[in-house]
N, C-alpha and C positions, 0 to 999 in steps of 0.2 A: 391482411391477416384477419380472418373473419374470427368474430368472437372476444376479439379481446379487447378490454377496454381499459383505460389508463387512466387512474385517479390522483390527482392531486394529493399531498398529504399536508402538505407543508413544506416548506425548507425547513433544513437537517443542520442549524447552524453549528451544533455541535460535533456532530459528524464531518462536516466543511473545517471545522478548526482542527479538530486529530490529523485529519486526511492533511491536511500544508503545513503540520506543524511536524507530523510523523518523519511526512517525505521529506519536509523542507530541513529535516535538523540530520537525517539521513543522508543525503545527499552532501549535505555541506561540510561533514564528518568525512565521508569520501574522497571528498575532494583535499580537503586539508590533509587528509594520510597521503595521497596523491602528490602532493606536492612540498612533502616535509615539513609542514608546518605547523609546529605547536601539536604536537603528536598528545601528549596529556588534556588538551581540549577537546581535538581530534575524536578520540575515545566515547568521552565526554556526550559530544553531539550525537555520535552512534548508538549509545547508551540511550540517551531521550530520545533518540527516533525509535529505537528498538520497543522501547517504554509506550510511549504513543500508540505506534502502532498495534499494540497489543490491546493497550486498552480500544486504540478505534475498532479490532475486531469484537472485540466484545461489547461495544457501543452499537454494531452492526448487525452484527449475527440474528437476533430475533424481529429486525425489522423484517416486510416484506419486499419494500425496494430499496436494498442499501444502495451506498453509493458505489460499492465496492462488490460488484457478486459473487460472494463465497462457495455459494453453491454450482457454479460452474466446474470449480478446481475437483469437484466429484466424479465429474464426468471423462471417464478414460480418453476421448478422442479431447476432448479439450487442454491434457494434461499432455496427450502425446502432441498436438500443437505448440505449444509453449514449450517442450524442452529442447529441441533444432535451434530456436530464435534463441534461448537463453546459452547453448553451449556455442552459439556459432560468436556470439557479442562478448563470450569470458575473455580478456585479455591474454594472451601468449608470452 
């Protein structure tokens, strides 16, 4: 790829704690709805991931290289890729 060039910025240690903290209290909110346990915690962990993640977008959003590329989800073919993989993985 001619032309482009890739600059260093720094690590994003902020942006690395949302993004594990978002996923990781999401996820494990999931799992415990999942498996009936502790459903009012459950919640709970959903809610902070939910929270997180919000904030990592907005932690995100005016960088130039997030970690997270927002600006893909603009892109029609990129949206029409992702939504086959996300109905085909919904559980039945």
């Amino acid at each position: 790829m001619a032309g482009i060039t890739a600059q260093f910025t720094g690590a994003q240690y902020v942006g690395a704690l949302l993004y594990a903290g978002a996923f990781g209290a999401l996820l494990s909110g999931l799992q415990s709805l999942a498996h009936h346990a502790a459903t009012p915690l459950a919640v709970a962990q959903i809610a902070l991931g939910v929270a997180l993640g919000w904030l990592l977008t907005r932690h995100e959003r005016p960088r130039a290289a997030p970690l997270l590329p927002f600006d893909l989800l603009q892109r029609p073919i990129f949206t029409l890729s992702i939504r086959p993989r996300c109905a085909a993985s919904w559980p039945r």
